[in-house]
C-alpha positions as CSV (number, residue, x, y, z in Angstrom):
1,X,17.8,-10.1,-7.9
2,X,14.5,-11.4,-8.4
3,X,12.7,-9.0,-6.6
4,X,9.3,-10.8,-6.4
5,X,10.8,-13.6,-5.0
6,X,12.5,-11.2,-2.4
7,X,9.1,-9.9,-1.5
8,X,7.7,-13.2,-1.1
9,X,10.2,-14.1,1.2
10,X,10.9,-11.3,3.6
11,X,6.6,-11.0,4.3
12,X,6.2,-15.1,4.4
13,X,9.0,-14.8,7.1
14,X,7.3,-11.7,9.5
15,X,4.4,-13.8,11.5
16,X,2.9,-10.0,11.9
17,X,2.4,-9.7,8.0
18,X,1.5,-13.3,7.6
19,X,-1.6,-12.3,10.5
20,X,-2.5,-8.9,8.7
21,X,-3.2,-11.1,5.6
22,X,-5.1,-13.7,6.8
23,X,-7.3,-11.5,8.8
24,X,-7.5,-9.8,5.9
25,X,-8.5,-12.5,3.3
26,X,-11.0,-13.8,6.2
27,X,-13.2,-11.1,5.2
28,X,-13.8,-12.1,1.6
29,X,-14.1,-8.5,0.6
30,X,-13.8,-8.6,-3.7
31,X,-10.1,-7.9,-5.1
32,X,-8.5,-7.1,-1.3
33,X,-4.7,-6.6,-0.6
34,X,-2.2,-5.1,1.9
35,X,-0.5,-2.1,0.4
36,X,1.0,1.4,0.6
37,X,3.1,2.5,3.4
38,X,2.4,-0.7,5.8
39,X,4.0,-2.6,2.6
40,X,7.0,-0.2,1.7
41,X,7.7,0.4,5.6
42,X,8.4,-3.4,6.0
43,X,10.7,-3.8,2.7
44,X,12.7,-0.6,3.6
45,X,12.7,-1.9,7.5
46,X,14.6,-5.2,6.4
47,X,16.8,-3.5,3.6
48,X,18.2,-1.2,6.6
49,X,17.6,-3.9,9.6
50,X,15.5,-1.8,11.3
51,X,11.8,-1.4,12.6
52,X,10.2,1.9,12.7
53,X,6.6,2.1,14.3
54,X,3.3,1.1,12.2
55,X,1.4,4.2,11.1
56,X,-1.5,2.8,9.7
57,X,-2.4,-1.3,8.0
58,X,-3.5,0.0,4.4
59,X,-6.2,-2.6,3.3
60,X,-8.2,-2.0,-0.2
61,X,-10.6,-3.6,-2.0
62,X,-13.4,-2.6,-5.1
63,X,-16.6,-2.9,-4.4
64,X,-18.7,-0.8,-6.4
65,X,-22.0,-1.9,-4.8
66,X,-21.1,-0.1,-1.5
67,X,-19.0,2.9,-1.5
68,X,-20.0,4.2,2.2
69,X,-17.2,5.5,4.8
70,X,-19.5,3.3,6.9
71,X,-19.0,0.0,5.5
72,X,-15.1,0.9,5.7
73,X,-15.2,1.9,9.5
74,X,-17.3,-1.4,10.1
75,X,-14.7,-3.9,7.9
76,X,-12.0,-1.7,10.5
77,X,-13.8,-2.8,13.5
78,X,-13.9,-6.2,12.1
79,X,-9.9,-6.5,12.1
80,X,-9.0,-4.9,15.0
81,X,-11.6,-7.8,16.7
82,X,-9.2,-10.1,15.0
83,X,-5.9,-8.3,15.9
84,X,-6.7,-5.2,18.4
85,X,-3.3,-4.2,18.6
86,X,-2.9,-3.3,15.0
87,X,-4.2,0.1,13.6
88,X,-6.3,-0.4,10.1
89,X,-7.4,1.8,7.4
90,X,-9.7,0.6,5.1
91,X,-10.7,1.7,1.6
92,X,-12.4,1.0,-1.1
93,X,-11.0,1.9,-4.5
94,X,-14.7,2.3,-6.1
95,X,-14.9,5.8,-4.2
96,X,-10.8,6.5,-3.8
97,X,-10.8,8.4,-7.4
98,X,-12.4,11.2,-5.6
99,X,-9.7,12.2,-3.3
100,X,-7.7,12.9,-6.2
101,X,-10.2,14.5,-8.5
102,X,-9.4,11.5,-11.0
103,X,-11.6,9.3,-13.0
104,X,-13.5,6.2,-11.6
105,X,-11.3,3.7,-11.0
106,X,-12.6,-0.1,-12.1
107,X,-10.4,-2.5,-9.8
108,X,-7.9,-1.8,-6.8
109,X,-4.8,-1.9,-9.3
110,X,-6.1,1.4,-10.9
111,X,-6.0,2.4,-7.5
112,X,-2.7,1.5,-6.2
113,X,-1.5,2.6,-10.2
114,X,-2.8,6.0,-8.7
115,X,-0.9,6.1,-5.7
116,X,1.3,9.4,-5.8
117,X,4.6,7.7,-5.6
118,X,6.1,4.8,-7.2
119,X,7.6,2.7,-4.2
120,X,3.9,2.8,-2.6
121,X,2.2,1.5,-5.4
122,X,2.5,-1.9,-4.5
123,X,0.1,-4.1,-2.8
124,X,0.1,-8.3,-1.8
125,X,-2.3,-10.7,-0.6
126,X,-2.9,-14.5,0.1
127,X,-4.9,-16.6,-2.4
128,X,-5.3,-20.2,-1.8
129,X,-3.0,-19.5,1.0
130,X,0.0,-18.3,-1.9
131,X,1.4,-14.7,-1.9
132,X,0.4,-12.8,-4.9
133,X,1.8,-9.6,-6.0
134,X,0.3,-6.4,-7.7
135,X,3.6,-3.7,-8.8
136,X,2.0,-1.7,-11.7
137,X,5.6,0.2,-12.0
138,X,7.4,-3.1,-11.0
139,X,9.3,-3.5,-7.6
140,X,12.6,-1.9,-8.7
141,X,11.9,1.5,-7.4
142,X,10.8,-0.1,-3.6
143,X,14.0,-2.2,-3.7
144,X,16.2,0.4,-4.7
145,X,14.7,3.0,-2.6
146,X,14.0,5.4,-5.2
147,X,10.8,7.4,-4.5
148,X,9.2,9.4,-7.9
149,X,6.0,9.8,-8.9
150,X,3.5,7.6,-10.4
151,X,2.3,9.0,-14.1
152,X,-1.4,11.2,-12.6
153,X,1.2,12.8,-10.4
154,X,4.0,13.6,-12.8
155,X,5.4,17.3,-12.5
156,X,3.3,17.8,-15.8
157,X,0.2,17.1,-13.7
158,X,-1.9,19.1,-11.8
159,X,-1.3,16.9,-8.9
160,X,2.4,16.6,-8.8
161,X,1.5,19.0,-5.8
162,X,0.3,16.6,-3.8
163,X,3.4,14.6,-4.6
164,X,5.5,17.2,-3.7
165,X,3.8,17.9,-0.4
166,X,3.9,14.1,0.6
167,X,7.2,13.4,-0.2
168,X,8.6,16.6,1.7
169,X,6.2,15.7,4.6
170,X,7.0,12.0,4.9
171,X,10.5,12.9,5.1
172,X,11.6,9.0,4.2
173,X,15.4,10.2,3.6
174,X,16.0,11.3,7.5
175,X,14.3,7.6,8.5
176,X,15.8,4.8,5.8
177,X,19.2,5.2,4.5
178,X,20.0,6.1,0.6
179,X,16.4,6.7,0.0
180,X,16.4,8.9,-3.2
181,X,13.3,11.3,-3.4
182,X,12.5,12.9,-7.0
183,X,11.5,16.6,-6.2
């Protein structure tokens, strides 16, 4: 299976998504895209034909000009004008390394390549109106439900803690079936 392809596919047929990502790119924020749990909720939804509830819209972008919370609550307020029924977080990668105690990230894929688990770290967007991609471990772990953790939170690392505590919190097994957590 061509896994991109599949992506592609099951978010160019949800008129939801296809909103989020226009409201999204109508922002013109530098290097934006739909990720995390919003993302990995939807694929897992259509592999087990269901629909759990939306947590949170993860939207991120770089922008190392302007790294204020305020900026982010504003860019929030901005979507939820466009879609009010929808509840967004927004974050920019240029201050995200400090949650984790990590180095500066330099563009949003060094942030979603430092999301704690593999299945999350995948983000899309619309560009000239065309679904693009970003998987820096691939898609094979979101498609096979297989949830591990990304390389800075590795049990060698001092944050495979926060992994740990995540994936025992999120408890993914008891909501999708054949989800396979690494502990």
């Amino acid at each position: 299976m061509n896994y991109e392809q599949e992506l592609k596919k099951i978010i160019s047929s949800d008129d939801v998504f296809l909103s989020v990502l226009q409201a999204v790119d109508g922002l013109e924020l530098p290097d934006a895209w739909v990720c995390a749990g919003y993302l990995r909720n939807k694929i897992w939804d259509v592999l087990d034909d269901i629909s759990t509830v939306v947590n949170d819209i993860d939207v991120i972008y770089f922008d190392e000009e302007d790294t204020s919370i305020v900026i982010e609550k504003r860019l929030e307020a901005q979507l939820k004008a466009v879609l009010p029924a929808l509840p967004w977080s927004v974050k920019n990668q240029a201050r995200m390394h400090e949650k984790n105690g990590l180095p500066p990230y330099y563009s949003s894929f060094d942030g979603v390549a430092n999301f704690p688990e593999t299945p999350t770290a995948v983000a899309i967007r619309l560009i000239n109106n065309e679904l693009e991609v970003m998987a820096p471990y691939g898609l094979s772990d979101l498609f096979c439900k297989y949830v591990r953790p990304t390389p800075n939170f590795a049990e060698t690392s001092d944050l495979y803690a926060v992994y740990h505590e995540r994936v025992s919190q999120k408890s993914w097994e008891e909501i999708w079936s054949d989800v396979i957590v690494e502990k």
